[in-house]
Structure formats: C-alpha cells, structure tokens
KOLFI-393302 format. One record per residue (C-alpha): x, y, z. Coordinates in steps of 0.5 Angstrom, whole numbers, padded with zeros to 4 digits. Last residue first. Layout:
KOLFI-393302
REC X Y Z
REC X Y Z;
...
This chain:
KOLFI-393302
REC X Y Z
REC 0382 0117 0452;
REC 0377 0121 0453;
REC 0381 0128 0453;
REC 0385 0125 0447;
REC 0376 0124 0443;
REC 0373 0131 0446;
REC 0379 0135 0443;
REC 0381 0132 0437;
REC 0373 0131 0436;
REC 0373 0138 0435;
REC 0379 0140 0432;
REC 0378 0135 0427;
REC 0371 0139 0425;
REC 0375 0145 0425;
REC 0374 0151 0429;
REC 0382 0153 0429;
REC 0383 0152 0421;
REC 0377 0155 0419;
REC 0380 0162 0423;
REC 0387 0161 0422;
REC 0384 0161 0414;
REC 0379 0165 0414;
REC 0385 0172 0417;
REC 0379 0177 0417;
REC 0381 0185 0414;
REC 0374 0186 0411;
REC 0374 0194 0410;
REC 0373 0193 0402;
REC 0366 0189 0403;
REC 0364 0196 0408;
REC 0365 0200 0402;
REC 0362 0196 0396;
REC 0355 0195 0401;
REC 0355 0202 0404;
REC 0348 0203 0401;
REC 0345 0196 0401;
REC 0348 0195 0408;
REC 0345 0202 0411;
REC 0338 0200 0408;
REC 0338 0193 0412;
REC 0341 0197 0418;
REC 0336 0202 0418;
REC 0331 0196 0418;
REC 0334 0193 0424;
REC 0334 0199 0427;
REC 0327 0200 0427;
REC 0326 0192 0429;
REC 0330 0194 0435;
REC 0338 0193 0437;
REC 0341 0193 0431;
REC 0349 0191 0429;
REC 0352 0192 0421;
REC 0358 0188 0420;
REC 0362 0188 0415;
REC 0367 0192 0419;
REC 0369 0187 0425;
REC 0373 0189 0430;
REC 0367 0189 0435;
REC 0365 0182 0432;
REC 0366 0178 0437;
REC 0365 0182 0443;
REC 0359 0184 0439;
REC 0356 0178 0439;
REC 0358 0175 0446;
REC 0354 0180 0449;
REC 0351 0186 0445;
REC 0348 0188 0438;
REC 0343 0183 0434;
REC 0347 0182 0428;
REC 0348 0184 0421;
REC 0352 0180 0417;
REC 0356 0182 0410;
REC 0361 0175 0409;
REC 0368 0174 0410;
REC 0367 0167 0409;
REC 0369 0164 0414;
REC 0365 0170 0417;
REC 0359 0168 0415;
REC 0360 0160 0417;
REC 0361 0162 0425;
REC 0355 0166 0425;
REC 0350 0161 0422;
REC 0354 0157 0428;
REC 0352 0161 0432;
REC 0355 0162 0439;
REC 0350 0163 0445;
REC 0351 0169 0450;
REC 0346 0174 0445;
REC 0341 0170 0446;
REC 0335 0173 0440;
REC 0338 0171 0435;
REC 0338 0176 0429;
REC 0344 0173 0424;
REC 0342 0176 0418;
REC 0347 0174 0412;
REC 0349 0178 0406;
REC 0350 0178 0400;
REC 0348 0170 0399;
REC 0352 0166 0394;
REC 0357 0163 0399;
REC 0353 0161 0403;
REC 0347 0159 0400;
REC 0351 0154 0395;
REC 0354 0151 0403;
REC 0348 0150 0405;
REC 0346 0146 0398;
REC 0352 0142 0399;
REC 0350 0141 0406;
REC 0344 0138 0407;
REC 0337 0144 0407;
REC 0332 0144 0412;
REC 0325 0146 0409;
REC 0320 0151 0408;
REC 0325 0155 0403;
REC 0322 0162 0403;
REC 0321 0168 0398;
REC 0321 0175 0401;
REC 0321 0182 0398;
REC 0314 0182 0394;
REC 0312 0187 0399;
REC 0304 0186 0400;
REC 0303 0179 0397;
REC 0310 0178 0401;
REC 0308 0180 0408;
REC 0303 0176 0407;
REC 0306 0169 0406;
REC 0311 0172 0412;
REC 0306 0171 0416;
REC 0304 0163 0415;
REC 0312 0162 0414;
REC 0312 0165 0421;
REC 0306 0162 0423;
REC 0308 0155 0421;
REC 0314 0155 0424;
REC 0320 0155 0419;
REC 0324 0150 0418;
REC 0331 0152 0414;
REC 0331 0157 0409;
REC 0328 0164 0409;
REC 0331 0169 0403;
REC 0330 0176 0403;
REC 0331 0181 0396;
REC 0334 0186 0394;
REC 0334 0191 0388;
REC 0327 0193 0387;
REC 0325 0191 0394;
REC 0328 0197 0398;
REC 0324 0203 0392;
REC 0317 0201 0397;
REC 0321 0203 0404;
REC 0322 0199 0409;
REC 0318 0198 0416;
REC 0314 0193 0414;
REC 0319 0188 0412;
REC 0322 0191 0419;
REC 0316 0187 0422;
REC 0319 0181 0418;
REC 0324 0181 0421;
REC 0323 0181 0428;
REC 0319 0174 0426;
REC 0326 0171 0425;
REC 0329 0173 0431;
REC 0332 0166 0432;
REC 0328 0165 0438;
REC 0322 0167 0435;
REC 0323 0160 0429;
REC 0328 0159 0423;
REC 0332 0152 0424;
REC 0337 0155 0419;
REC 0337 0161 0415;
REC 0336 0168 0413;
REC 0340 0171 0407;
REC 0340 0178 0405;
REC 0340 0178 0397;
REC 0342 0183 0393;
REC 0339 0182 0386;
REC 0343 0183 0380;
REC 0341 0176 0376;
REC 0334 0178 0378;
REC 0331 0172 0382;
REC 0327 0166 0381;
REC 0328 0163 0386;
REC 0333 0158 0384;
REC 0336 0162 0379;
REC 0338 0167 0384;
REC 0340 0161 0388;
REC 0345 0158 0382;
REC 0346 0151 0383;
REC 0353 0146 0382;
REC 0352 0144 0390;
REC 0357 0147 0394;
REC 0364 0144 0397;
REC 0363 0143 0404;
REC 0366 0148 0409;
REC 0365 0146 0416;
REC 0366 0150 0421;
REC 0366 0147 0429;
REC 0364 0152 0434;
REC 0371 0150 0438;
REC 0371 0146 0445;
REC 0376 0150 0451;
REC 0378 0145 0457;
REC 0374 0146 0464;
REC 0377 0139 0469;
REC 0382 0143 0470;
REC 0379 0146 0476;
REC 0377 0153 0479;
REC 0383 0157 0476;
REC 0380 0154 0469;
REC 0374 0157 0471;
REC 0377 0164 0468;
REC 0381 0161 0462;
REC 0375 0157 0460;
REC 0370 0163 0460;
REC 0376 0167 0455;
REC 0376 0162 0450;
REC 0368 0161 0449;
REC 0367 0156 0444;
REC 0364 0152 0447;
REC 0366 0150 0455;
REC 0368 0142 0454;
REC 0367 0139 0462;
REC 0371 0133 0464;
REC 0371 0128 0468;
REC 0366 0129 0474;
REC 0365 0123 0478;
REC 0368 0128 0483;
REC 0363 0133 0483;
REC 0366 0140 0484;
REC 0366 0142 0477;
REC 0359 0140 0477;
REC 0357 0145 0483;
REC 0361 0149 0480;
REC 0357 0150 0473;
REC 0351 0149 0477;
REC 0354 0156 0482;
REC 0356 0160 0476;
REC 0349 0159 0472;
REC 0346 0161 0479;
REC 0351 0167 0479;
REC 0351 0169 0472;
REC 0343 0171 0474;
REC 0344 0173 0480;
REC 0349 0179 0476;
REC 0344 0182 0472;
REC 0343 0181 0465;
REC 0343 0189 0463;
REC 0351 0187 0464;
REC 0351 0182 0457;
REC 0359 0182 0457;
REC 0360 0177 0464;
REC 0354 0175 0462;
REC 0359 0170 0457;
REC 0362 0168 0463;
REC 0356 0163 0464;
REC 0357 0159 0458;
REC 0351 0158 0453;
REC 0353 0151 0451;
REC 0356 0145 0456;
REC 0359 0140 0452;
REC 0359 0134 0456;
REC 0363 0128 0461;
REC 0362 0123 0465;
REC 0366 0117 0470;
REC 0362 0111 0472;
REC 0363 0106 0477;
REC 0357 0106 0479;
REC 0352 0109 0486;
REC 0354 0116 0486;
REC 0354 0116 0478;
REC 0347 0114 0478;
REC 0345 0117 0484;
REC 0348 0124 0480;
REC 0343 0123 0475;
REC 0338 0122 0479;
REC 0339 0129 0483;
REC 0337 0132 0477;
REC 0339 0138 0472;
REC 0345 0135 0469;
REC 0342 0132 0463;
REC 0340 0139 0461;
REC 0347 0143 0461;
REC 0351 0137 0460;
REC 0348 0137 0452;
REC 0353 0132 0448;
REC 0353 0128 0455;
REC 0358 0123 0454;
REC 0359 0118 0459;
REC 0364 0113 0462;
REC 0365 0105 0464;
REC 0360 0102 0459;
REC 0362 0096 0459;
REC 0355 0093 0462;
REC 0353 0093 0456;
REC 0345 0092 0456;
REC 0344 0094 0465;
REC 0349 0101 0462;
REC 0343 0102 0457;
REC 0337 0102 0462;
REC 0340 0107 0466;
REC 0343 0111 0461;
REC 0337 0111 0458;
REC 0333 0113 0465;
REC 0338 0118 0467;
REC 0337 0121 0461;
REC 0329 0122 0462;
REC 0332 0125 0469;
REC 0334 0131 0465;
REC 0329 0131 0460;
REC 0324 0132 0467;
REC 0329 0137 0471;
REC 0329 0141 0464;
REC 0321 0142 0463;
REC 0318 0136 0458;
REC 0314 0136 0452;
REC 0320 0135 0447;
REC 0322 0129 0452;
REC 0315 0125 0453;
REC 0316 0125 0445;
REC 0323 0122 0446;
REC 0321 0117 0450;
REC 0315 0114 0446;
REC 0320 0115 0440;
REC 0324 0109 0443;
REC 0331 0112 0444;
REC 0336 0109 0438;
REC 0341 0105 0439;
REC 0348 0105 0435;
REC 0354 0100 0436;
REC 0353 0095 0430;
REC 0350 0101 0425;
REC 0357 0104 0425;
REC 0360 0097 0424;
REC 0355 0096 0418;
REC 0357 0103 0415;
REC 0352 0106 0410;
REC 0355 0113 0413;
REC 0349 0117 0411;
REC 0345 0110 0415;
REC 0348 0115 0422;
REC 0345 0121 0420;
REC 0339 0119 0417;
REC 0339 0116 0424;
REC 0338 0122 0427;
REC 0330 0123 0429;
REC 0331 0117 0432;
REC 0334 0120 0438;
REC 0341 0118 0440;
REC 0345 0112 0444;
REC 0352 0110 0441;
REC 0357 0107 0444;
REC 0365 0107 0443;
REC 0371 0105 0444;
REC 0371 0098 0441;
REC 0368 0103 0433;
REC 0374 0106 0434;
REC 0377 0106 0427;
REC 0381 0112 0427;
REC 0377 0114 0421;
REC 0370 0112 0423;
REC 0371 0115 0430;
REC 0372 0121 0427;
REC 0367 0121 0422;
REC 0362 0120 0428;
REC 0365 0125 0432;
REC 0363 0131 0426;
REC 0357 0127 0425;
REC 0354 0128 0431;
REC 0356 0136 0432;
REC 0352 0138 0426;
REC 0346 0133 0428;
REC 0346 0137 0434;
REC 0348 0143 0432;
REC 0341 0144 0428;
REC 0336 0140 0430;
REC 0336 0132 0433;
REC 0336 0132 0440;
REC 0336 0127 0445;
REC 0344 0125 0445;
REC 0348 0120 0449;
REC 0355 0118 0447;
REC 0356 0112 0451;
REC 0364 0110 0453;
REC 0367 0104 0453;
REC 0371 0099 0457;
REC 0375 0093 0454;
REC 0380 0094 0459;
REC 0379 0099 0465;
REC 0380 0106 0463;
C-alpha cells in the first residue's frame, strides 16, 4: 500500500444486511481510530447510520451518491448497477486521488460490466468484496441443475483470475471457501455477523394486545414475495378455526403494500395476524427476539444465508424453515426446527410446532455461545480490516 493511501468503501443499498453490515465496519474503524485508512461512498438512504455515531471525524470522510444516481440504480438490470459503480468510483477516485483500493460491499453486482474492469485495468488500483449467494451452495440444492452453478462457477473464477483482484469474502459459507480456495488464496471465509443488543424494556404481547399466554410465531425484517411472506398467508387460510385461540403471527419490518393489503383481510376473517409496517432499530428487534416462540424463516432462496436465521439460533429459538439447500444442511441436526416445502405443509408445521413445542424445546442441544462468538461483528471487520492491511 503506497503511503498516505486509502481504500474506498462503496455501498449502493441501504435495506437489511446492508446497513447491518456497514456499522459493523463502522464501529471498527471508529474504535481502531482509521479514520486516514478509509473512505466512505454510500447511498443516501444510510446516513441515518452514519450521524447515529454523532462523529465529526466520521462525517469527514463520507460522501454520499446523489439521490438521482441511486433512483437510476433501483430501476436498473445488473449489468446497469454495475456500471453505475464504476461511474462512482470513477468520479471519486478523480476527488481523491489517494485511493489506492476498492471495497465492494456487494462484488456480485459491481462485477457485471466490462467498464468496471477498464477501470482497474487502466489504474493502480486494487478491489476486494463481500460476495453473497455462494456458488458452492448449488453443490446442495441438485434440482438447481448443474449449468446454473457452472455460470456462477465461471464468473466467480473469472474474478479469481483478474490480478487487480485482492480479495474475495465468500459469506458465510466454510465449505465454499475450502473447495474454491484450491483455485486461489484470494477466497477467505466472511462470517454472518450476530449482533446481540440488549432489548428494549417492552412486552409484545402488551404491545400488540395480545393474551399473556399467546404463542407467538414471528415474521420479521424487509417482508416481501422473496422473503415467502405472502406464502404465509396462504397457509393462514389453510389453518384450522380453533389454531387462532392460542397462537398468534406477527409481521414486523416493511411490508410491501400488497401483502400488508392481504394480510388485513386475512385477518377480519382470522383474527391471527397483527402487523408492524415499519423497520424496527435494534433494541426493539432484539425485544421481538427474544420474546417471540417461534421465528418463521420462509425465504424463497434456500442458498442465501439469513441473518434472521442466524439470530434465531443465537437464541435457540423454535424455527420453521423452508426445506433444501443451505438451510437444511445447517439446520439437519437441529431439533427446534420444523421444514415445509409447500404452503400445505407449511401450516402443518405450524400446528406441528404448536403440539410438540415443549418436547422440541427440551431436544435444543446448540452450543450459542461458540456460535456468537464466531459470527461476531468484531470477527467480521477482523477479517475485512487485517485482509486490507
């Protein structure tokens, strides 16, 4: 690294992991005091993030993107988002002419076009990334077929084999990043990262005017078809009359307006769903954590990781999880959890989980404590921080 030299972070989007991850590198470099290492270039949508920390210094080496680019990005194809990082990093790199090293905090999108790689063709500069959605992870998921993983194989060397490349974080899969290390050292193994809050002094059921008894199953986060949320709903209407008197469903996170439109109807039939259409901070999601029965966690991609997922099993908490792929390999030797692969068997597992809750409580045998301590957010900015050094 030549002196004086700085390494950009670049992020376009702002919901879920996305801001999650961000403060994790931002409470890192704040307590190393690295505020000369880096720059920050982020969507607008995260400055809540960055004036949380009320930092002057941190303020001092952040740009936000216009709001004019990050509008032509939501509405955008891959290859487009890609070349709209390129235009950034550009227009950056003109600014501060430092910056010596780039840090895609998504390398699957900003990878997809050709300018991006003129860039680093023509300059001094190194980049690195977290790169999501793991091709190793088809390896499980067979019904996938096997020119799918091929093309995600193929991109994923093609960036190995790029020697502007420095270093690609494969997220949370361990078994990935043994396999493609055997192609390049440059693969290192990036945690989920767990973050564990104290939680907020408030009782849900209280909240939401629930009986003090009530069994509740918890839908939450950035709520939408991906996440499998309307898939609930249809097994709403699949449940029995009687299923409602002592359990309940709660949606918490944004919702698209029409599932929050559906599941108001649903429930002046039901009376078993109650929705919190907003994002929720830290404390409250923790309170929701903790307090809630069980979590359902139906994404539709099997292969991603959730970090809905990881927090339920810091806490050792009753899941129900879509079957296949990288879920059902994580959690095979789990007992508090209930798989569906259809919106029938998603309610049977609801009922099942209702029954059998006691029993399938007692049977948790998961070390949380190994399990925090290796998906810490110290651990994260660890690995990106000592890799970038």
């Amino acid at each position: 690294m030549i002196k004086n030299s700085k390494i950009l972070i670049i992020e376009f989007d702002s919901v879920g992991h996305h801001a999650e991850y961000l403060k994790h590198l931002l409470n890192g470099i704040i307590n190393e005091n690295l505020y000369d290492k880096y720059i920050l270039c982020i969507t607008p949508e995260l400055q809540n993030v960055i004036y949380s920390f009320n930092n002057r210094a941190l303020d001092n080496i952040t740009d936000f993107i216009s709001d004019q680019t990050i509008k032509e990005y939501k509405n955008s194809v891959i290859s487009k988002k890609s070349e709209l990082h390129w235009k950034v990093i550009k227009n950056k790199i003109k600014q501060e002419p430092r910056i010596n090293e780039v840090l895609f905090m998504q390398l699957n999108i900003a990878s997809r076009n050709k300018n991006v790689w003129n860039l680093f063709l023509l300059r001094r500069i190194k980049f690195s990334g977290i790169y999501f959605q793991s091709p190793y992870r088809l390896r499980l998921t067979k019904d996938k077929g096997f020119l799918r993983r091929f093309k995600r194989e193929m991109l994923l060397k093609i960036l190995l084999y790029n020697k502007k490349c420095k270093n690609i974080y494969l997220l949370n899969d361990s078994e990935g990043t043994l396999h493609y290390s055997k192609w390049s050292k440059k693969i290192i193994y990036l945690p989920d990262p767990v973050n564990i809050v104290p939680p907020k002094d408030i009782d849900i059921r209280k909240l939401h005017m629930l009986k003090p008894d009530s069994f509740v199953f918890l839908h939450i986060g950035a709520l939408r078809m991906s996440k499998g949320s309307f898939d609930i709903l249809e097994a709403c209407k699949k449940l029995p009359s009687q299923f409602s008197i002592k359990n309940h469903i709660l949606f918490v996170g944004k919702m698209e307006a029409e599932l929050f439109q559906q599941a108001h109807e649903i429930n002046t039939k039901t009376n078993i769903i109650t929705c919190r259409n907003e994002f929720v901070d830290e404390e409250t999601f923790s309170a929701y954590l903790e307090q809630a029965d069980c979590l359902l966690v139906t994404n539709k991609n099997v292969e991603a990781s959730s970090g809905i997922l990881n927090h339920a099993l810091a806490r050792k908490k009753l899941i129900i999880a879509r079957e296949g792929g990288y879920y059902k390999k994580l959690l095979n030797n789990y007992k508090g959890v209930s798989f569906f692969n259809s919106i029938e068997s998603l309610a049977e597992s609801m009922q099942f989980v209702d029954k059998e809750k006691s029993k399938m409580i007692q049977n948790i045998n998961f070390d949380t404590d190994l399990f925090i301590k290796k998906n810490s957010p110290q651990q994260f900015f660890n690995i990106i921080n000592q890799s970038l050094t």
